[in-house]
C-alpha positions as CSV (number, residue, x, y, z in Angstrom):
1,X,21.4,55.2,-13.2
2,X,22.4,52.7,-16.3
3,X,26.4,53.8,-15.3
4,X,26.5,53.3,-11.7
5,X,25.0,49.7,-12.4
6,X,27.0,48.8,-15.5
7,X,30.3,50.1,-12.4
8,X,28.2,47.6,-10.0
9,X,28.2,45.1,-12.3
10,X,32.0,45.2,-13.5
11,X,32.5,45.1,-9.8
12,X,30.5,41.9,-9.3
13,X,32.2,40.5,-12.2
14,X,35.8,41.3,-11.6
15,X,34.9,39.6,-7.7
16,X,33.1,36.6,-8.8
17,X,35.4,35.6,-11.6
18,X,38.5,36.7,-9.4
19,X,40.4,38.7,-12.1
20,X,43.3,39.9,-11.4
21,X,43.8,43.3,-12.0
22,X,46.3,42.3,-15.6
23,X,42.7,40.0,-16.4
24,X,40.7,42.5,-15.7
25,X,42.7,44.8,-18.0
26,X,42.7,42.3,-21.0
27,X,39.2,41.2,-20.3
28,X,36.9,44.2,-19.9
29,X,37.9,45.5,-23.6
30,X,36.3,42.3,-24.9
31,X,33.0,42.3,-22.3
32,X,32.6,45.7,-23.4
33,X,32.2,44.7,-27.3
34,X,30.3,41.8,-26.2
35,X,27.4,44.0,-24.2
36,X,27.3,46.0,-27.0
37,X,26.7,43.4,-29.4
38,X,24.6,41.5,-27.1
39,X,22.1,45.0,-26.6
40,X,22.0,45.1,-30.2
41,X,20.4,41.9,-30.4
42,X,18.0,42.9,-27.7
43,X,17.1,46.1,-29.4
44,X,16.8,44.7,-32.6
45,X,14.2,42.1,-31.4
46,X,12.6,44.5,-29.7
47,X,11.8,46.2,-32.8
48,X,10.9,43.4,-34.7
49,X,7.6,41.3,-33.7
50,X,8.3,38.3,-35.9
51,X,10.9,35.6,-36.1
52,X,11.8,36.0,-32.1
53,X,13.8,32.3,-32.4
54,X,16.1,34.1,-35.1
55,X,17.4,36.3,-32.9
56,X,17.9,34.3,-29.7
57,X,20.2,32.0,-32.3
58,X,22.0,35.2,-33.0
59,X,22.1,35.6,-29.1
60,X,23.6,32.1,-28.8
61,X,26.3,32.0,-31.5
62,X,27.7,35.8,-29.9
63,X,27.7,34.1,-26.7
64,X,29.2,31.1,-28.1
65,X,31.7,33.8,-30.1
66,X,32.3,35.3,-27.3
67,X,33.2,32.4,-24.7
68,X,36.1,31.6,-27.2
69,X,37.8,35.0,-26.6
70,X,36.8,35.3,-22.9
71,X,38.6,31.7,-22.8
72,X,41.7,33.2,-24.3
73,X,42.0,35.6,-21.3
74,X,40.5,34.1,-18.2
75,X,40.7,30.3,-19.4
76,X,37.9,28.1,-20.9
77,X,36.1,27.7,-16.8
78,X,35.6,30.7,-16.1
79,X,35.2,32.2,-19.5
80,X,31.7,29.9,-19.3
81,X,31.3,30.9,-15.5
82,X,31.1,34.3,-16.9
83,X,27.1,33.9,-18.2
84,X,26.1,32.5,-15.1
85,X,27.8,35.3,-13.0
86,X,26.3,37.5,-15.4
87,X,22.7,35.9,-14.5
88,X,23.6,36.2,-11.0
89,X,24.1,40.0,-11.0
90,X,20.6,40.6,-13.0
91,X,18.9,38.5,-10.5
92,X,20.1,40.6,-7.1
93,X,19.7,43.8,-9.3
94,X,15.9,42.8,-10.4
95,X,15.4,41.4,-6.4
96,X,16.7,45.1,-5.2
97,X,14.5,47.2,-7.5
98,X,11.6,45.1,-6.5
99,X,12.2,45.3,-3.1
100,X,12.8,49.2,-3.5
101,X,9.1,49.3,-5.0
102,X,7.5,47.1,-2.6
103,X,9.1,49.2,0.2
104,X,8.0,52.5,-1.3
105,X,4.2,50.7,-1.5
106,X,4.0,50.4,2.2
């Protein structure tokens, strides 16, 4: 269920980061643009079989965009902490589906 992941994952990100709720209020508005933006990306490459590089440069400059904004709400650390966090959150999510699959194998 994308929702009750995308809820995890504000969750995860609000704790990891340590926003305070006025942050958090400031700061979501602006993650929210930035998924959209960045699953744009995705979607567009996905469509496209050629140029792959063009679109992970597009990628990079909207993350780079992005860090400059996050910096002006949470501060220049942990607006670059954010990717990493980010990372973080699709690595336990991935480890948890796989682990639901292996379970249901068995």
């Amino acid at each position: 269920n994308f929702e009750a992941i995308e809820s995890e994952k504000i969750a995860y990100i609000t704790q990891e980061l340590k926003l305070t709720p006025k942050e958090a209020q400031r700061f979501f508005p602006l993650y929210n643009r930035y998924n959209e933006e960045i699953w744009e990306i995705k979607r567009a490459k996905k469509r496209q079989n050629q140029d792959i590089i063009s679109f992970d440069a597009k990628e990079v400059e909207t993350k780079k965009k992005y860090r400059e904004e996050f910096a002006k709400v949470i501060g220049s650390t942990r607006a670059s902490q954010f990717f990493q966090v980010v990372e973080d959150f699709n690595d336990i999510l991935r480890n948890t589906l796989q682990n639901r699959q292996n379970n249901r194998r068995r």
